[in-house]
gemmi code that builds the backbone of each chain (N, CA, C; Angstrom):
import gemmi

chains = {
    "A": [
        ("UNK", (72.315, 53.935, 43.471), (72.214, 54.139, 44.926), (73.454, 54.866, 45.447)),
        ("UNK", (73.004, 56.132, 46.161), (74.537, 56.522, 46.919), (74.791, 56.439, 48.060)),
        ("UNK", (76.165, 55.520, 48.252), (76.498, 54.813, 49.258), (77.613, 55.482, 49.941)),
        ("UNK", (77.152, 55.799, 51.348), (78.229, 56.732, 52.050), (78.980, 55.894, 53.210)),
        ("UNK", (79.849, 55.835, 53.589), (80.568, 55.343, 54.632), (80.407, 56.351, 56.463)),
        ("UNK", (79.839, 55.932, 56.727), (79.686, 56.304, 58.342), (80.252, 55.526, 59.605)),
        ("UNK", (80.849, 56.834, 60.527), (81.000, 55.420, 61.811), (79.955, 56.504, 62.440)),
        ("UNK", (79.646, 55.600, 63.897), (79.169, 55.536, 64.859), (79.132, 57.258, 65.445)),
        ("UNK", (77.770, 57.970, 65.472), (78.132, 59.315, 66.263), (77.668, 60.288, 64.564)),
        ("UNK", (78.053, 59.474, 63.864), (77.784, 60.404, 62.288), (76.487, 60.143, 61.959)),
        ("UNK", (76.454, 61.049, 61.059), (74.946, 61.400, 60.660), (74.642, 61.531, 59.190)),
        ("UNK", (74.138, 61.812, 58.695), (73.550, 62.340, 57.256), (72.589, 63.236, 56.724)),
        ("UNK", (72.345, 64.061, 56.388), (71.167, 64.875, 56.230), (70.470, 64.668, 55.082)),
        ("UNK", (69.103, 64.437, 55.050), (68.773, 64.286, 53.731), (67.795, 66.054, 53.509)),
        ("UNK", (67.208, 66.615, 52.324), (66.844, 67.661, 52.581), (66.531, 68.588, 53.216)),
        ("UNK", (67.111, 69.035, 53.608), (67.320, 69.695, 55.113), (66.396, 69.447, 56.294)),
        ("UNK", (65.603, 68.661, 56.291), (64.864, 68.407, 57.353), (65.027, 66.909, 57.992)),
        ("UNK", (65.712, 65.832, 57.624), (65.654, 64.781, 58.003), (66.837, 64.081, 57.992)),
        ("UNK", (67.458, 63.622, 59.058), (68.560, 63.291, 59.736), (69.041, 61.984, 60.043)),
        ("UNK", (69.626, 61.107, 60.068), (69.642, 59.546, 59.605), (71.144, 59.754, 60.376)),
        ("UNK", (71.410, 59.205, 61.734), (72.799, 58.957, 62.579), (72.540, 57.596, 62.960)),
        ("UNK", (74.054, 57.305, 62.934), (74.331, 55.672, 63.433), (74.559, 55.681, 65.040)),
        ("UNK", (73.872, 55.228, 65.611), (73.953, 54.779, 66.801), (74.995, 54.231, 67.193)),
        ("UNK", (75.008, 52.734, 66.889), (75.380, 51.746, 67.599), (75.566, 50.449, 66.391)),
        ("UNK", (76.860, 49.830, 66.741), (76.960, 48.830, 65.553), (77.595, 47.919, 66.499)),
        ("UNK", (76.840, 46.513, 66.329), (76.739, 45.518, 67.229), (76.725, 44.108, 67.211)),
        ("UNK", (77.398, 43.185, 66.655), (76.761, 42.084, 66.582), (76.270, 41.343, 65.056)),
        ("UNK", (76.561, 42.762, 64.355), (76.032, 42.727, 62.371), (74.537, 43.473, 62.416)),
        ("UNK", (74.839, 44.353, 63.617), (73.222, 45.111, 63.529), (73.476, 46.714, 63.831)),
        ("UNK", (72.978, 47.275, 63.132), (73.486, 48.841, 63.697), (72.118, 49.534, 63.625)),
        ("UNK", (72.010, 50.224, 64.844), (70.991, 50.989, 65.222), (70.939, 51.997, 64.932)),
        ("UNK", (70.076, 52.629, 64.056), (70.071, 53.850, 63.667), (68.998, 55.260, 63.960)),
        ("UNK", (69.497, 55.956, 64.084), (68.635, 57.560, 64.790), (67.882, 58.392, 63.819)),
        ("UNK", (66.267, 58.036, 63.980), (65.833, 59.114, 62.664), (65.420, 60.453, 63.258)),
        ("UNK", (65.600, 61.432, 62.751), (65.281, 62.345, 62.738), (64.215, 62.991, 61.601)),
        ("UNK", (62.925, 63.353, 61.864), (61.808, 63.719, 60.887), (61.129, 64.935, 60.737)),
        ("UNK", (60.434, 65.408, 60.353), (58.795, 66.294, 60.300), (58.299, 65.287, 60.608)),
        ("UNK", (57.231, 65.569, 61.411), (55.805, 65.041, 61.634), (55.373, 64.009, 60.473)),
        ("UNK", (55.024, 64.676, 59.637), (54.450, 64.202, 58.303), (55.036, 63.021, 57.527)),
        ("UNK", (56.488, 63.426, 58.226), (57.009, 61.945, 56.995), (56.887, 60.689, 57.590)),
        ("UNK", (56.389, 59.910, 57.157), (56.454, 58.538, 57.732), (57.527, 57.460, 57.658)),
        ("UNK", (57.860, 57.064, 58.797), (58.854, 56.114, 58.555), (58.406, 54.251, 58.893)),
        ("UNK", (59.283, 53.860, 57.852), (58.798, 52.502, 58.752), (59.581, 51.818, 58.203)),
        ("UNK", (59.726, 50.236, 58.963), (60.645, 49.320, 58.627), (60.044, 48.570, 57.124)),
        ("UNK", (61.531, 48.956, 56.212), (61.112, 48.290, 54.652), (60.205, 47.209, 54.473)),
        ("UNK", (60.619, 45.958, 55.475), (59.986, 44.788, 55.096), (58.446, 44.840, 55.585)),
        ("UNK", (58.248, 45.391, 56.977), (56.890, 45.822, 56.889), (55.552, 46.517, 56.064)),
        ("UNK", (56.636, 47.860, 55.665), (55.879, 48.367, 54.594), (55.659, 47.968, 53.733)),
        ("UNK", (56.462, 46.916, 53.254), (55.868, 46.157, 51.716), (54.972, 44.754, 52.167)),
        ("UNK", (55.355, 43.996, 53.021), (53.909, 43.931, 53.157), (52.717, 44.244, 53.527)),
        ("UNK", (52.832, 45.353, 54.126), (51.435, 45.700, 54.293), (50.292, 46.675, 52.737)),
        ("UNK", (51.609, 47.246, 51.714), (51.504, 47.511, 50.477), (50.988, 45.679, 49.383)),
        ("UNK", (51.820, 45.465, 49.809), (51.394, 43.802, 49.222), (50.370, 43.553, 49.391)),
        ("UNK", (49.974, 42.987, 50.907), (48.390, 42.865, 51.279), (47.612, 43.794, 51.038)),
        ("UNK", (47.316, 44.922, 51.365), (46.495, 45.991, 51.062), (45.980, 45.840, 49.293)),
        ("UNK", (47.074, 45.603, 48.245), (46.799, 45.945, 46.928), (46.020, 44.475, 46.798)),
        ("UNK", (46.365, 43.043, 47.741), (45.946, 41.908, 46.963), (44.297, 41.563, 47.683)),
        ("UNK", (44.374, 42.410, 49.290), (42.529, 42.937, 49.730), (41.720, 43.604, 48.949)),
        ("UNK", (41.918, 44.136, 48.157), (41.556, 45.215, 47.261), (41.198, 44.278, 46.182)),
        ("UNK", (42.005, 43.905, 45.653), (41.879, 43.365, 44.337), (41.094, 42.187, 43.654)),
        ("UNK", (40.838, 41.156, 45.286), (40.247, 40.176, 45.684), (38.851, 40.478, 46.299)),
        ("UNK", (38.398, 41.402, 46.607), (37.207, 42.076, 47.630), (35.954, 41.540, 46.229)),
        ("UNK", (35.596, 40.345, 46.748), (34.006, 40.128, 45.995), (33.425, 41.155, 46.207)),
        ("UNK", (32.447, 40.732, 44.623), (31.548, 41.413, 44.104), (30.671, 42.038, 45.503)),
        ("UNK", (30.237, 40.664, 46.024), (28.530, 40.606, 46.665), (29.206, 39.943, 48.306)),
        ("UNK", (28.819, 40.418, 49.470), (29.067, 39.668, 50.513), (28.378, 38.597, 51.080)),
        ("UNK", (26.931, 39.002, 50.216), (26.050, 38.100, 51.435), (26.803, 36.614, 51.809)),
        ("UNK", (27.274, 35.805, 50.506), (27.665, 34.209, 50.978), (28.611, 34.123, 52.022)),
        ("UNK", (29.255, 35.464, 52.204), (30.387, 35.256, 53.219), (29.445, 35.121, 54.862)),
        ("UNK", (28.479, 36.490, 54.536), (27.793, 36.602, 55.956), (27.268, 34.697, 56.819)),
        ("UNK", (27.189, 33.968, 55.757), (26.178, 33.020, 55.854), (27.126, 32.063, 56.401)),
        ("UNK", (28.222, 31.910, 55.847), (29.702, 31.006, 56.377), (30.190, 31.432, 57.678)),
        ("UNK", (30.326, 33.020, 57.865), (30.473, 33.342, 58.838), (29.081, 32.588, 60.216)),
        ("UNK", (28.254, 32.856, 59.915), (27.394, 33.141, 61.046), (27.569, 30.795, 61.215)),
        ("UNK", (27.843, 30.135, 60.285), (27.428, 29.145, 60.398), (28.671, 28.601, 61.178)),
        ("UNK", (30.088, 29.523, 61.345), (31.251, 29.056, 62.018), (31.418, 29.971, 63.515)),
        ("UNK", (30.865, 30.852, 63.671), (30.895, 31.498, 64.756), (30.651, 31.346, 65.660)),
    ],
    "B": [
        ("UNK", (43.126, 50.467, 36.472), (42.225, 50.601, 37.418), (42.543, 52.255, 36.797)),
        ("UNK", (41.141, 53.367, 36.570), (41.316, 54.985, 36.234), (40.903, 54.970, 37.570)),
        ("UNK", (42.481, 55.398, 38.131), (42.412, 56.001, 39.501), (42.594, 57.272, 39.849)),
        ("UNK", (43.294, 57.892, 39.050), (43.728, 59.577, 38.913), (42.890, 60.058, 38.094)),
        ("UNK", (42.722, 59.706, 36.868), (41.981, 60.444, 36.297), (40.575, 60.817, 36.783)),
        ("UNK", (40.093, 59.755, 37.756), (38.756, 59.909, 37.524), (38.213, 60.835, 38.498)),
        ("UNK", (38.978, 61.063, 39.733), (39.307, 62.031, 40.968), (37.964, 63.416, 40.529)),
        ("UNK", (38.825, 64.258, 40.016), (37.509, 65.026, 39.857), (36.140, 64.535, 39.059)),
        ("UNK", (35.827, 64.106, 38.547), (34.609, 64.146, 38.112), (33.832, 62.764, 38.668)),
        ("UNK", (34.602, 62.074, 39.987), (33.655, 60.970, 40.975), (32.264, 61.887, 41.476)),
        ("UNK", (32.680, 62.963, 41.997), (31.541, 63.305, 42.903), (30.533, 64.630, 42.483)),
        ("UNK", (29.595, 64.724, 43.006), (29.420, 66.148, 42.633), (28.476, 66.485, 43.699)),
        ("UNK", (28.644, 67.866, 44.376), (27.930, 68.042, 45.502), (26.276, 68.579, 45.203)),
        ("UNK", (25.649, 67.658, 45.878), (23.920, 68.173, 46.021), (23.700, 68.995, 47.483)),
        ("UNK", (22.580, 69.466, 47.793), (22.445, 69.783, 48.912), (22.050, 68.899, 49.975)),
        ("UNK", (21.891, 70.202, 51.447), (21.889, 69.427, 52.385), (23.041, 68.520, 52.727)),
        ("UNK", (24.218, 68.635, 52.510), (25.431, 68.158, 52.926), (25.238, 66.513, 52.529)),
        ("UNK", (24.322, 66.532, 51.423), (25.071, 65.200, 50.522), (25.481, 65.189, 49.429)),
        ("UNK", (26.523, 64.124, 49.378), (27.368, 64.161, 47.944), (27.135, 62.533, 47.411)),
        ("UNK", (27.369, 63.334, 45.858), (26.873, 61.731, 45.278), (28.095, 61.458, 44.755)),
        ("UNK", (28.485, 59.934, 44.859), (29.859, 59.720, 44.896), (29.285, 58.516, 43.737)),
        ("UNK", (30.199, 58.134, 42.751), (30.270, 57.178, 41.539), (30.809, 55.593, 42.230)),
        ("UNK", (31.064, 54.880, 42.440), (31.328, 53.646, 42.857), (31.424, 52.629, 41.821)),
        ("UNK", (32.246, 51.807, 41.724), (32.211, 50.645, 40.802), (31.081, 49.457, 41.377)),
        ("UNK", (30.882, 49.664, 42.711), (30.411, 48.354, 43.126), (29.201, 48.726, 43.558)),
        ("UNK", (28.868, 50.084, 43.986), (27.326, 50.484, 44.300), (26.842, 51.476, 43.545)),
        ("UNK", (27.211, 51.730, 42.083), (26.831, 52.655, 41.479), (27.252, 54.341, 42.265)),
        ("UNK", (25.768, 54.733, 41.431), (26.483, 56.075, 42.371), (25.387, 56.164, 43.651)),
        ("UNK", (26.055, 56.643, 44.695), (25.393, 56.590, 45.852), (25.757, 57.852, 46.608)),
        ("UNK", (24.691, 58.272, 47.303), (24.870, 59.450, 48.221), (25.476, 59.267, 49.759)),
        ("UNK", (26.313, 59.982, 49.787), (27.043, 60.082, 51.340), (26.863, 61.437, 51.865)),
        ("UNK", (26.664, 61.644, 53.210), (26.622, 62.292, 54.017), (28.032, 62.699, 54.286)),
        ("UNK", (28.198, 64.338, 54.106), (29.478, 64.818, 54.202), (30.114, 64.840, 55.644)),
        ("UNK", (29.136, 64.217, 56.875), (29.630, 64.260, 57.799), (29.848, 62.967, 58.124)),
        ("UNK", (29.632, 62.184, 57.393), (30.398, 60.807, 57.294), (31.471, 60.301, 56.368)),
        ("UNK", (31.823, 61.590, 56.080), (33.498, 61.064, 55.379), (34.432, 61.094, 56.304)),
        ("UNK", (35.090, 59.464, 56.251), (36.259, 59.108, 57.035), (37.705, 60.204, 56.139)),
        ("UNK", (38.589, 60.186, 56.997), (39.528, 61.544, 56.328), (40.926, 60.393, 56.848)),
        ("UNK", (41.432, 59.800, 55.492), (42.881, 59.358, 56.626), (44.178, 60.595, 56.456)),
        ("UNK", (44.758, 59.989, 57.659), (45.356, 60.913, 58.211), (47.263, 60.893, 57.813)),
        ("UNK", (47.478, 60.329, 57.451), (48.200, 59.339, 56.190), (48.428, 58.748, 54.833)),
        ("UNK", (48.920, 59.054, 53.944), (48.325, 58.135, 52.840), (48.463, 56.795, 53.211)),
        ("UNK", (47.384, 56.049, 52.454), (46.690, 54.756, 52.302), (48.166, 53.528, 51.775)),
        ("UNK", (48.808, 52.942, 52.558), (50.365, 52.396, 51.612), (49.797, 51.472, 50.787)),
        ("UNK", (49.783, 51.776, 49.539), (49.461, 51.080, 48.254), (48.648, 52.106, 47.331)),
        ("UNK", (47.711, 52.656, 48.284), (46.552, 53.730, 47.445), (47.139, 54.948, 48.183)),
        ("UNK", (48.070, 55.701, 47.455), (47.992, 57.347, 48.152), (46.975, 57.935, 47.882)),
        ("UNK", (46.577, 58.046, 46.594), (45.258, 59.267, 46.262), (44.445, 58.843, 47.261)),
        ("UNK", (43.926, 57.904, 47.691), (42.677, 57.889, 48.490), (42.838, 58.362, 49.719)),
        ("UNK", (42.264, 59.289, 49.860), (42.071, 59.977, 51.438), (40.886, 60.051, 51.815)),
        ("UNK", (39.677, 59.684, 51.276), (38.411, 60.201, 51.601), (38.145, 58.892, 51.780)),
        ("UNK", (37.353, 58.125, 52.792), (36.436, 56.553, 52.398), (35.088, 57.183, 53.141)),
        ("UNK", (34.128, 55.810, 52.865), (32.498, 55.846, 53.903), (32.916, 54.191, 54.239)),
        ("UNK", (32.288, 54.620, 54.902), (32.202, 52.664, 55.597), (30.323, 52.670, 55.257)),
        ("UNK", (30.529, 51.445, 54.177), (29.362, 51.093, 53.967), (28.889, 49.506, 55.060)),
        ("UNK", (27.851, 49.617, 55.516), (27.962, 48.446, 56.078), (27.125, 47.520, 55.261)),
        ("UNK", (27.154, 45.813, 55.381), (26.597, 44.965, 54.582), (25.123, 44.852, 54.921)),
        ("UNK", (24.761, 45.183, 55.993), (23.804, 45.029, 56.495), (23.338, 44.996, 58.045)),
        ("UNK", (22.572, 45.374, 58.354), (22.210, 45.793, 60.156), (22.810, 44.426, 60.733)),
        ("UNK", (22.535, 43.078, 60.462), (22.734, 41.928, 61.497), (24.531, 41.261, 60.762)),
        ("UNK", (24.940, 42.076, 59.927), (26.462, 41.494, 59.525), (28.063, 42.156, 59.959)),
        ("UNK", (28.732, 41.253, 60.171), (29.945, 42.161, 61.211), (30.455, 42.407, 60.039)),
        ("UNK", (30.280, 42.474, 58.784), (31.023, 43.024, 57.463), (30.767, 43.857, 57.612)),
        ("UNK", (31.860, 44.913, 56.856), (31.293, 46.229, 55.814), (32.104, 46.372, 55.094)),
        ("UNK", (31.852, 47.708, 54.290), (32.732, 48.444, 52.640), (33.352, 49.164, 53.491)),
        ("UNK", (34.802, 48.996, 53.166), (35.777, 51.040, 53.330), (36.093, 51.146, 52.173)),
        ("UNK", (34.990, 52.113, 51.601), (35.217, 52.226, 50.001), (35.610, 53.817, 49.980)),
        ("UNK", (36.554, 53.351, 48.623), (37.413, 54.893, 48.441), (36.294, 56.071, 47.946)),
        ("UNK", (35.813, 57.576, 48.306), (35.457, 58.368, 47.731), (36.575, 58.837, 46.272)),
        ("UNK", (37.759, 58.544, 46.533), (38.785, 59.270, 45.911), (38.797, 57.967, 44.276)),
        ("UNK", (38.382, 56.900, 44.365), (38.471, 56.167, 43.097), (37.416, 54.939, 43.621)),
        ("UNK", (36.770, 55.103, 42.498), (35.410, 54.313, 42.558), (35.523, 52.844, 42.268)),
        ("UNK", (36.495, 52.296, 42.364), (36.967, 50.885, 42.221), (37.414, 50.388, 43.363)),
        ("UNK", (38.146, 51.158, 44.370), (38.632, 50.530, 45.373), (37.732, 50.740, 46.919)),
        ("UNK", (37.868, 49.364, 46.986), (36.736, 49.410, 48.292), (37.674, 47.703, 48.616)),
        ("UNK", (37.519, 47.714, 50.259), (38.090, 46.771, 51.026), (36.860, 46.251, 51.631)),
        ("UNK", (37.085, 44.782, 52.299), (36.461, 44.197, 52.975), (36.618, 44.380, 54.580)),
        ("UNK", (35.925, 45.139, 55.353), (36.752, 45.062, 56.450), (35.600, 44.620, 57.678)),
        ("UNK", (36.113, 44.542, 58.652), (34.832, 43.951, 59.917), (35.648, 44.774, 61.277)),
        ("UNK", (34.930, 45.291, 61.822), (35.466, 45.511, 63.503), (36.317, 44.354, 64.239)),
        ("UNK", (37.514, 44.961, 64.756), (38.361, 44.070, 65.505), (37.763, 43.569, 66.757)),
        ("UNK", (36.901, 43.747, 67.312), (36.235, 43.491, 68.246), (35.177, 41.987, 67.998)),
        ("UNK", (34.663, 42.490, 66.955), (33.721, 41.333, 66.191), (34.341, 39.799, 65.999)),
        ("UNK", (35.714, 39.964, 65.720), (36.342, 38.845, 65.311), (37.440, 38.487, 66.354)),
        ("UNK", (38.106, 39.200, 67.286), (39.101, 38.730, 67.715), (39.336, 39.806, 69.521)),
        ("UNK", (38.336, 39.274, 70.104), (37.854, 39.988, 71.030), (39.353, 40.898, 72.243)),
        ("UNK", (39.957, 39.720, 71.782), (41.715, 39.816, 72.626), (42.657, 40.763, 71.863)),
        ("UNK", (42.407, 41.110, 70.536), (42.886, 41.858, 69.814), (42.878, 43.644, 70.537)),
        ("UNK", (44.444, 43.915, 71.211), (43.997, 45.303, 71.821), (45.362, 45.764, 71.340)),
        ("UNK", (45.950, 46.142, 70.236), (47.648, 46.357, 69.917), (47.608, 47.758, 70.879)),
        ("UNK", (48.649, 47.885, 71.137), (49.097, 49.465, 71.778), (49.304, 50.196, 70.208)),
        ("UNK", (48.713, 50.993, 70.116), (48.366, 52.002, 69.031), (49.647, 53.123, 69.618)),
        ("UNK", (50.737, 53.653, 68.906), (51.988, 54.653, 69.831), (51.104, 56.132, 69.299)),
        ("UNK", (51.495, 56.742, 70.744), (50.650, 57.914, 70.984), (50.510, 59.234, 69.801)),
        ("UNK", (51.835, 59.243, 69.069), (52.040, 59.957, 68.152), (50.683, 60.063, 66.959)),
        ("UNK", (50.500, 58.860, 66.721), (49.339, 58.198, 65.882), (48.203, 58.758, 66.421)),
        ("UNK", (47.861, 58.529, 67.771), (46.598, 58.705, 68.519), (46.510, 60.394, 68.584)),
        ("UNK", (47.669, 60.986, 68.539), (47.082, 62.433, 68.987), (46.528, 62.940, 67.429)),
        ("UNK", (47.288, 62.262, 66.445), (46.902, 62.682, 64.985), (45.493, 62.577, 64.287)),
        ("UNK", (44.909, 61.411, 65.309), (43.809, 61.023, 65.328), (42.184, 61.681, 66.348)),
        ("UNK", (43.215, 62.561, 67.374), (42.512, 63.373, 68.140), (41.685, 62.099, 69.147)),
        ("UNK", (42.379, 61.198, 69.218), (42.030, 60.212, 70.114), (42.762, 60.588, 71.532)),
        ("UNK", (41.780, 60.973, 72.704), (42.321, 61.063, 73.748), (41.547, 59.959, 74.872)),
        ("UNK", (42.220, 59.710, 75.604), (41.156, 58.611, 76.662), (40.598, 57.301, 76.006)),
        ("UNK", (39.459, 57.902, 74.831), (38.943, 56.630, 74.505), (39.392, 55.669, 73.762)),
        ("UNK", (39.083, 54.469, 73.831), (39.879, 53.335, 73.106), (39.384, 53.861, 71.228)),
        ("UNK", (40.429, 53.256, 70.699), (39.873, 53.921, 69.164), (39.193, 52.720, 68.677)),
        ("UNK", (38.537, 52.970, 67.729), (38.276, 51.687, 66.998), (39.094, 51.004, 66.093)),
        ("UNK", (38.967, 49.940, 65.967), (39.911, 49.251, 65.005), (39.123, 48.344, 64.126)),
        ("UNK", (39.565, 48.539, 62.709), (38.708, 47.638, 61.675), (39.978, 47.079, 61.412)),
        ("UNK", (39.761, 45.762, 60.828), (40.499, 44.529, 60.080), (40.205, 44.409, 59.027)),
        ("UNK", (41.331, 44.664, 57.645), (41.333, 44.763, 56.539), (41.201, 42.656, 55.885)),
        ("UNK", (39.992, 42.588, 55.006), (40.031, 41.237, 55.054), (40.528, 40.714, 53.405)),
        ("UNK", (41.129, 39.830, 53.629), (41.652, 39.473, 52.029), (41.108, 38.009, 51.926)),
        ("UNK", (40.195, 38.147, 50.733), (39.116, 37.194, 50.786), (39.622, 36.124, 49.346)),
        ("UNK", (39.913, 34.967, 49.228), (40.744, 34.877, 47.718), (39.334, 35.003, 46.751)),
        ("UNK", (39.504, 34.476, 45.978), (38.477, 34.446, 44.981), (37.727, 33.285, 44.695)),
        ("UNK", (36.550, 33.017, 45.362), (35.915, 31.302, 44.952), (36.096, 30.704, 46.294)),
        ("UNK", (37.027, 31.385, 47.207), (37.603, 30.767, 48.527), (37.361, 31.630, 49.816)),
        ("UNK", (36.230, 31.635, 50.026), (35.971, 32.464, 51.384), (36.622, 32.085, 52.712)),
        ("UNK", (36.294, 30.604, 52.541), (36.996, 29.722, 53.573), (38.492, 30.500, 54.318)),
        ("UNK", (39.056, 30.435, 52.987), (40.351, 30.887, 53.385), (40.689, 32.226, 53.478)),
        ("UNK", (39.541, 33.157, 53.702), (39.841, 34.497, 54.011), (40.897, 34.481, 55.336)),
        ("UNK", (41.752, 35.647, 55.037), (42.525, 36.388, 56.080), (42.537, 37.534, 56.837)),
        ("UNK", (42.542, 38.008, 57.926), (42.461, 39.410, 58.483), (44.008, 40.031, 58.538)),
        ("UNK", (44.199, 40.448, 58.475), (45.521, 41.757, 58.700), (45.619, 42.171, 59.588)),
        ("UNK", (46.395, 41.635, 60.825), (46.231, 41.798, 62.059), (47.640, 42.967, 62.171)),
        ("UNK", (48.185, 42.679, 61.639), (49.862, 43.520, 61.113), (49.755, 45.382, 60.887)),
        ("UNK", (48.659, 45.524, 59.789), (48.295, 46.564, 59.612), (46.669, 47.282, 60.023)),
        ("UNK", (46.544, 47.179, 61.344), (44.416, 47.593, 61.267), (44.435, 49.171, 61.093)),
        ("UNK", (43.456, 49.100, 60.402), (42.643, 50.664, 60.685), (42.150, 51.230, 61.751)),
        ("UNK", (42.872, 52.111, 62.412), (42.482, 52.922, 63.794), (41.557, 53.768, 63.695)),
        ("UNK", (40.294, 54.104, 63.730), (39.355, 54.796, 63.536), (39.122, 55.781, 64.498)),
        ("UNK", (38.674, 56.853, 64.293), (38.104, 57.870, 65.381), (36.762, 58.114, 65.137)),
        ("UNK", (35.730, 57.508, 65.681), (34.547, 57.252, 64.795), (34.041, 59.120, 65.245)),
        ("UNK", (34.394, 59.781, 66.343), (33.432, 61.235, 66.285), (34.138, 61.807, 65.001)),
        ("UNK", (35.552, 61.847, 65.182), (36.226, 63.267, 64.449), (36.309, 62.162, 62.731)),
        ("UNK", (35.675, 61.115, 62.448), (35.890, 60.252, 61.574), (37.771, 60.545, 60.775)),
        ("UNK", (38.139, 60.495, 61.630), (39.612, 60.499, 61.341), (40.379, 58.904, 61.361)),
        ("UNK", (40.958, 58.785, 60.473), (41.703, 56.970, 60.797), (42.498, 56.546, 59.854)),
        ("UNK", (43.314, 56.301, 60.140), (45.034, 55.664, 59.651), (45.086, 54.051, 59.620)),
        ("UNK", (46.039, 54.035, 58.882), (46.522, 52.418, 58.922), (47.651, 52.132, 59.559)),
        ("UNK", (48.022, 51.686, 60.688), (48.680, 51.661, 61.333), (49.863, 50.151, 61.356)),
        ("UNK", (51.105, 50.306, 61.455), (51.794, 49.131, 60.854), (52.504, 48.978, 62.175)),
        ("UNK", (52.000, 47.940, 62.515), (52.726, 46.940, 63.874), (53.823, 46.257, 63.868)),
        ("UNK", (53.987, 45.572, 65.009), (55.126, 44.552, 65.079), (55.129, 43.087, 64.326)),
        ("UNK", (55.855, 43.207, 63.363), (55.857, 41.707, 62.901), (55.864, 40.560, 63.246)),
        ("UNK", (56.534, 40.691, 64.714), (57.093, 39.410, 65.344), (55.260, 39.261, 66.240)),
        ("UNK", (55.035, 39.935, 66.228), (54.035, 39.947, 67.189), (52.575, 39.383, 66.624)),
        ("UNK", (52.503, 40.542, 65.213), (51.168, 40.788, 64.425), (51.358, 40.000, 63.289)),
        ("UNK", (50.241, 38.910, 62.581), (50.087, 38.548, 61.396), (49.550, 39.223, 59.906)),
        ("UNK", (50.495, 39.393, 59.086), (49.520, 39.979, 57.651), (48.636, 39.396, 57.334)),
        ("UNK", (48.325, 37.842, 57.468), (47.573, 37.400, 57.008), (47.063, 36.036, 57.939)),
        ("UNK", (46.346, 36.259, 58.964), (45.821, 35.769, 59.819), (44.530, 35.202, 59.589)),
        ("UNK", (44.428, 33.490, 59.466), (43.472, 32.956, 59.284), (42.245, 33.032, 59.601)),
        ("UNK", (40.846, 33.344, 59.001), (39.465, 33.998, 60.123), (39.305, 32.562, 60.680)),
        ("UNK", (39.227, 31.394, 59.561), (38.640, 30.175, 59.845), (40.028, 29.037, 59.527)),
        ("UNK", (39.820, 28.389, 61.080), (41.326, 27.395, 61.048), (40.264, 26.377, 60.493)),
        ("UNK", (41.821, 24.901, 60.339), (41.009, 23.939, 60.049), (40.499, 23.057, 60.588)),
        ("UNK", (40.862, 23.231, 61.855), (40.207, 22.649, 62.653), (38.414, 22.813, 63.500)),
        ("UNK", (38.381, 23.937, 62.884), (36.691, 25.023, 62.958), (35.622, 24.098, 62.846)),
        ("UNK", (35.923, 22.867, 61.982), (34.602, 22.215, 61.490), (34.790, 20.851, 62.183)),
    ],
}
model = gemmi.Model(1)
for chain_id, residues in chains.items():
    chain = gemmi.Chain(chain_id)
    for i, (resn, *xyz) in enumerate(residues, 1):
        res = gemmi.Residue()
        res.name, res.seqid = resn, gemmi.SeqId(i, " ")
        for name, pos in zip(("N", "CA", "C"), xyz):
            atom = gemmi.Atom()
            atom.name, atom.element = name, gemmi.Element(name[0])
            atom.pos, atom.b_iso = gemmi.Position(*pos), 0.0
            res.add_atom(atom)
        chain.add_residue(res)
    model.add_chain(chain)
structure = gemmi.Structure()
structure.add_model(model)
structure.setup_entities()
């Protein structure tokens, strides 16, 4: 991992299109400024893995056949 | 799971704008090319898949399939957010919505369901991540919410239900 030292007002460039500045450091929290393309998606780590987590364990779990579910459903609804 | 490999040789186009797509779970079945959902994003867990159909379970069931065109194994359980959780309205951020060519109208939202195995009971909805649908331009993303707010794994049936 390469680990750079920044204060506050600095920035970083990662391939020339995407920009990563420190805001604000506060409290043991520092706010940080993304800069993107359209296309790239950003999101908070812990979110994205679970929603990668869940997604792979919906998938993986998705019965064969639905009907028994329809029948549980309609009998709790 | 032959998820890459199998990419080209899933489908093969017939006429009249249907394609017959290979499926693990419905064989091979014909879709209407104007019913391929297109996400607008990769899928976080499944990138290759960009193409799905929403199969439904049946005319009187709030189930259906969002099964991958792109690998014939993966298909989700999902149901309309409306069907299950009528209060369910997240603010979708506009960036998303214009990508989606959603203007004015409310989008649709499906709920990805994680069903265990042997244990329906304890199925969960994914209130954290739903599928935003654009049912004209069939365009739709997975969209990742607020944690503090939204559950990954949100009980369909409490225990107190019975």
């Amino acid at each position: 991992m390469l680990i750079l030292a920044r204060k506050i007002g600095e920035a970083i460039t990662i391939a020339d299109e995407i920009t990563i500045k420190v805001m604000e450091i506060k409290g043991g929290q520092v706010k940080i400024g993304i800069e993107a393309p359209h296309h790239v998606s950003i999101h908070r780590n812990e979110v994205y893995e679970k929603i990668v987590e869940e997604n792979k364990k919906a998938a993986l779990e998705a019965p064969v056949d639905l009907s028994s579910l329809e029948d549980i459903f309609k009998s709790r609804a | 799971m032959g998820t890459t490999i199998m990419s080209a040789a899933v489908e093969q186009q017939i006429e009249n704008g249907l394609i017959k797509v290979r499926t693990s779970r419905f064989g091979e079945i014909e879709v209407q090319a104007d019913k391929i959902i297109r996400m607008t994003a990769p899928f976080l867990g499944f990138p290759d898949s960009h193409r799905f159909i929403i199969r439904p379970h049946g005319d009187k069931s709030p189930f259906m399939w969002f099964q991958s065109l792109d690998d014939p194994d993966l298909a989700f359980v999902v149901i309309p957010a409306a069907a299950l959780i009528p209060q369910y309205t997240p603010q979708i951020a506009a960036p998303i919505l214009k990508d989606l060519e959603i203007t004015g109208t409310k989008p649709e939202l499906l709920l990805i369901l994680t069903i265990p195995e042997g244990k329906p009971l304890e199925m969960t909805a994914n209130l954290l991540g739903p599928i935003v649908l654009n049912a004209s331009t069939r365009l739709a993303c997975q969209v990742l919410l607020d944690p503090a707010v939204y559950e990954v794994r949100w009980p369909v049936f409490t225990e107190t239900d019975d």
